[in-house]
Structure formats: C-alpha cells, structure tokens
C-alpha positions as CSV (number, residue, x, y, z in Angstrom):
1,X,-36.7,-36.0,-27.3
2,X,-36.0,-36.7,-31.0
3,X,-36.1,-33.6,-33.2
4,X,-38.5,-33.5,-35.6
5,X,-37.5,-33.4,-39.1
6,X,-39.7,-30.8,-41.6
7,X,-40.2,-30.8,-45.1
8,X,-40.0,-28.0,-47.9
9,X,-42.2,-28.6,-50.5
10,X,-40.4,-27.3,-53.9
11,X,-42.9,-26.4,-56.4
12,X,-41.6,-24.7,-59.7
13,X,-43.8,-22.9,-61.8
14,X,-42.5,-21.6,-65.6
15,X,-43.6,-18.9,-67.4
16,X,-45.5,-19.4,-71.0
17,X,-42.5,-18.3,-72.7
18,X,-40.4,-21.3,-71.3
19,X,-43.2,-23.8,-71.8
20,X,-41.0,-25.9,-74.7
21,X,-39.1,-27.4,-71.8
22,X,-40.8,-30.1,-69.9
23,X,-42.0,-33.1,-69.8
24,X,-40.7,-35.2,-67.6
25,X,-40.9,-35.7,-63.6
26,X,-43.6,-38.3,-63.8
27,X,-44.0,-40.5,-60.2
28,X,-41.2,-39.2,-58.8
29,X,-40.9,-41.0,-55.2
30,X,-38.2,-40.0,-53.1
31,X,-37.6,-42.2,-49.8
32,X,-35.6,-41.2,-46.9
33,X,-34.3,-42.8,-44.2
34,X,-34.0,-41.7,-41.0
35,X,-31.9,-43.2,-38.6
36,X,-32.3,-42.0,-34.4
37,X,-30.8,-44.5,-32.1
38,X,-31.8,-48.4,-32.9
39,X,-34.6,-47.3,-34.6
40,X,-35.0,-46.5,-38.7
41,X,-37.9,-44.1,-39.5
42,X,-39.2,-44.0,-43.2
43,X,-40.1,-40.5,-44.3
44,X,-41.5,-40.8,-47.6
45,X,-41.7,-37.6,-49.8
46,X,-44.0,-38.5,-53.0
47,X,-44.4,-36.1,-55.7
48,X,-46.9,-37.8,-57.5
49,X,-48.0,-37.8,-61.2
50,X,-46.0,-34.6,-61.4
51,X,-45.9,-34.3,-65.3
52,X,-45.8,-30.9,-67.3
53,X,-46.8,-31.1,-71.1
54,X,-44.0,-30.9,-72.9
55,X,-44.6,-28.6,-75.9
56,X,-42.7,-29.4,-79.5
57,X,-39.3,-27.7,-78.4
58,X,-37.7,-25.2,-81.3
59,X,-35.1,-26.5,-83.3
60,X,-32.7,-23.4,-82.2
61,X,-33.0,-24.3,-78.4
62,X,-32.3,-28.5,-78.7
63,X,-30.5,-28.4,-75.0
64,X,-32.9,-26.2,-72.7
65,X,-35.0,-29.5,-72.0
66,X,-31.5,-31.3,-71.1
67,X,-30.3,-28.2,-68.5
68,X,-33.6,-27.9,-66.8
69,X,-33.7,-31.4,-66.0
70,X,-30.2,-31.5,-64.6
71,X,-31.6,-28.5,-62.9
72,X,-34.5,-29.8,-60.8
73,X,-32.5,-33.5,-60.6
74,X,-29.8,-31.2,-58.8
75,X,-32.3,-29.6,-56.8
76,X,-34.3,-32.3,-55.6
77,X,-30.6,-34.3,-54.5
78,X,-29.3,-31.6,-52.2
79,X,-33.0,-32.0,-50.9
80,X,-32.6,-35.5,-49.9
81,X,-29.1,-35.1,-48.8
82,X,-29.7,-32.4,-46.4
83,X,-32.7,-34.0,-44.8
84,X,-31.8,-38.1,-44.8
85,X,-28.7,-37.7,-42.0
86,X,-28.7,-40.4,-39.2
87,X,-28.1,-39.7,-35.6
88,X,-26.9,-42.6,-33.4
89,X,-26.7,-42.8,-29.4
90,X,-23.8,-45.2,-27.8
91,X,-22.0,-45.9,-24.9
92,X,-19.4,-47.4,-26.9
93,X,-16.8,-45.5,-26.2
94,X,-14.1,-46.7,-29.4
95,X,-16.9,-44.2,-31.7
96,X,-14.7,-41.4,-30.3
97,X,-11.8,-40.2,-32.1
98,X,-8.7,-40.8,-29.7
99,X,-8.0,-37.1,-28.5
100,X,-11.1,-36.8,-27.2
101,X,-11.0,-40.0,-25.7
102,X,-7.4,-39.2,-24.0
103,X,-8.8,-35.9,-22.9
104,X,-12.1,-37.6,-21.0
105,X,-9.1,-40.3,-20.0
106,X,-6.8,-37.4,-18.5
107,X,-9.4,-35.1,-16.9
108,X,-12.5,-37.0,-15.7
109,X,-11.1,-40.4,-15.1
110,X,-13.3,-41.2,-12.3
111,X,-16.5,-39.9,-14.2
112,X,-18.1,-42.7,-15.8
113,X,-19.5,-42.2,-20.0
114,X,-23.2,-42.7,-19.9
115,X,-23.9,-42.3,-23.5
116,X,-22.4,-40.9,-26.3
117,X,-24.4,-38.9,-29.0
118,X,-22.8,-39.3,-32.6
119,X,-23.9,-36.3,-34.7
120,X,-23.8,-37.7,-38.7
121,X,-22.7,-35.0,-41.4
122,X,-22.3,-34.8,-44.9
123,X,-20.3,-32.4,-46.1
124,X,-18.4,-32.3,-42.5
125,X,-16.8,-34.2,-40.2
126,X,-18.7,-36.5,-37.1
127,X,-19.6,-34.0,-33.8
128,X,-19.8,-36.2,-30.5
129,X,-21.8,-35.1,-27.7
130,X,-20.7,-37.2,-24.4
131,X,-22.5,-37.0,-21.2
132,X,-20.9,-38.5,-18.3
133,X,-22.7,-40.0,-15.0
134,X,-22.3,-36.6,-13.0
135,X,-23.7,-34.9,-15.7
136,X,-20.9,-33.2,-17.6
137,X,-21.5,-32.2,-21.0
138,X,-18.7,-32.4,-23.6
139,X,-18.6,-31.8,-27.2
140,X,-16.1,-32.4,-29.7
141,X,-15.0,-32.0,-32.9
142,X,-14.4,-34.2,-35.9
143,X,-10.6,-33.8,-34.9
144,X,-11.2,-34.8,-31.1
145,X,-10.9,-31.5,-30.2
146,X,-13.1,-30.2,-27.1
147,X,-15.8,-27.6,-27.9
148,X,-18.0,-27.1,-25.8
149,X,-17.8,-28.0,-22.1
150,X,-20.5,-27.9,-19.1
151,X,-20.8,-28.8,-15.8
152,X,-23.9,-27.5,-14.5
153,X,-23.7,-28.9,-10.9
154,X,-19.6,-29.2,-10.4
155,X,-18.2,-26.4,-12.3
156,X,-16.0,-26.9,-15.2
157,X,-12.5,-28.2,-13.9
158,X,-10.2,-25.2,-12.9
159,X,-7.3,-27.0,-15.5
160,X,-9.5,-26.7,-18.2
161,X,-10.2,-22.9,-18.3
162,X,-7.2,-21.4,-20.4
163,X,-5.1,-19.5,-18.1
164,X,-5.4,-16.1,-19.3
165,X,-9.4,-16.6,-19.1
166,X,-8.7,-17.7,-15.6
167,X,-6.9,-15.1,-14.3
168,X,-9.1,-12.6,-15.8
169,X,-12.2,-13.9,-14.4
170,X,-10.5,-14.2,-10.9
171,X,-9.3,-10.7,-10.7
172,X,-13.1,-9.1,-11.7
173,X,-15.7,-12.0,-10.9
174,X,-14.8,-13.0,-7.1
175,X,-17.0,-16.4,-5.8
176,X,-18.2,-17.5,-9.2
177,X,-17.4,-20.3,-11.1
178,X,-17.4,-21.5,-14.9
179,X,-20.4,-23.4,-15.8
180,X,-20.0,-23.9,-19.1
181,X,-16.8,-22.9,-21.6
182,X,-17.2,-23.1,-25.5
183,X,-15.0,-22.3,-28.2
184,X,-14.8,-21.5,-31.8
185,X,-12.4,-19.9,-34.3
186,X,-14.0,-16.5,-33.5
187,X,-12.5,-17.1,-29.7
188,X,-14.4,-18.1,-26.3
189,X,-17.7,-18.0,-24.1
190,X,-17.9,-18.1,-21.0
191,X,-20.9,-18.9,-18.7
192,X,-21.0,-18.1,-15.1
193,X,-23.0,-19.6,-11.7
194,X,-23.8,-15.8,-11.4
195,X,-25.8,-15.6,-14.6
196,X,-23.3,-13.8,-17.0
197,X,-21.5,-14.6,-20.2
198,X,-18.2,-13.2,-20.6
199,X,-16.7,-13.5,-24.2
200,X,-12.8,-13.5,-25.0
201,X,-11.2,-13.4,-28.3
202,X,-9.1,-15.7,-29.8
203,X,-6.1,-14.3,-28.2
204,X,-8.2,-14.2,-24.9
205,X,-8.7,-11.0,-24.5
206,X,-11.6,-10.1,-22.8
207,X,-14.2,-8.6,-25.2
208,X,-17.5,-7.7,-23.5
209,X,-20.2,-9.4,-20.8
210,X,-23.9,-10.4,-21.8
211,X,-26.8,-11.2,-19.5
C-alpha cells in the first residue's frame, strides 16, 4: 500500500588527467527519514570509506579541489532532498486549505471525509488526496483548488462538470455519465461509464476521444 522508495547509487569516476583533485568524501553517512502515516522509517544510505588519493595539486589550479567538492556536496543534497519527503494520512479535516474545504462543504455535505492523504513537497506546494465514505475521490491543489475528481459508483455531480463540457457530452454521448473529471493548465479529461476519455482544451473545446 506504501510505495516503495528506490535508491540511485551515484558513483563518479575521474579520468587520470583530473586526478590532483580529491581527497576527501571519507565515511560519508547520509540518513533519511521517511515518514508514511504514524510511522518513521529510517533509510540509511552509507557510502562508506569512500576516499580518493588526493595527488599534490599544481600550483596553477589551487581551486579545482574547492569546485569539485561543492560539486559532489551539491549532488549528493538534491539526492537526499528528493528522496527524504514524508507522506501523512488524516482525517483531520483543518489540514485542508479552506477552498477545498468550502467546496467538499458546498457539494458533498452529506458525504462524510474518511481520510485525508497529505502529499509533502519541496520545491511545491502540499497536494491533498480526500476520499469520502461513498468513495469519491478528490484532489486538490496547494491553492484548494479541485483537480481531479472521481466517483466511480455515483457519477461525478452534474454541477461540477463545466457547462460547455456538459452540453457537449450530452449532445454526442447519450446514457453515459462522467466518472472521473481532471484538469490541468493544458485543459480537461474526461472519463466515461462507457469506457472513453474525451479531452477538451482549456477553452473547452472538445479536442479528441481515447479508448
């Protein structure tokens, strides 16, 4: 149910004609910390003993040793930063920013939050994943804003279909109804009971069907 968090490896290897530059690097440990619902998960990543002889460095090149190790200290940061990001589950409903909890307020009032999944970013805003008791799906947004929505067994709500979409999809899809809507800046998807996905720019227009 978790996912499973993989590892690159980064192993540099430098030429002969570089070899004045290094000598450092020596028990690096680096320790992550995972965090999935009430749980913290230690992922350890040792690099041990990983120490390059360092050569007598010419007197013409005095700061290749200094830019090579801001080099691999840059690396090996973005590393840990991309992998150590922490996942919670809630029902606590005051994690939501308030559009998106006046829009679950407004449109399924009498459908009951059964947990709330808080997606942890960090170079972007929060994404919220709430699944209600009838098991609507909802994403949002750091700004609240809905972007995905799907109701497998109910439909998604007539009001919540833009209306050009609607109309369109009522004039050429007869007895179908919307099973899941999702947006982006590039426009809107569609997802039908009979199968199909129908795809509308961001003016609405309807671009093409896909199976």
């Amino acid at each position: 149910m978790y996912p499973l968090f993989g590892v690159c490896s980064l192993i540099l290897f430098f030429h002969e004609s570089v070899n004045e530059n290094i000598g450092f690097l020596e028990d690096l440990h680096i320790h992550l910390f995972v965090r999935t619902e009430n749980f913290f998960f230690l992922q350890a990543f040792e690099f041990w003993n990983l120490s390059l002889t360092l050569r007598e460095t010419p007197k013409d090149k005095p700061m290749k040793h200094s830019k090579l190790t801001l080099l691999l200290c840059a690396i090996f940061s973005f590393a840990a930063i991309s992998i150590a990001r922490a996942d919670t589950v809630t029902r606590d409903a005051s994690v939501l920013p308030a559009p998106a909890t006046q829009f679950i307020q407004t449109n399924f009032k009498d459908d009951a939050i059964s947990h709330i999944k808080v997606e942890s970013h960090f170079f972007s805003a929060n994404e919220y994943e709430v699944v209600l008791n009838s098991g609507v799906e909802i994403e949002f947004g750091g700004d609240g804003q809905w972007k995905s929505i799907e109701a497998k067994k109910t439909g998604v709500p007539a009001a919540l279909v833009p209306e050009p979409i609607a109309k369109y999809l009522a004039a050429n899809f007869l007895n179908t109804t919307v099973k899941k809507i999702k947006r982006d800046r590039h426009g809107y998807e569609v997802e039908l009971s009979s199968g199909l996905e129908a795809k509308f720019d961001k003016q609405m227009k309807f671009l093409r069907l896909d199976d």
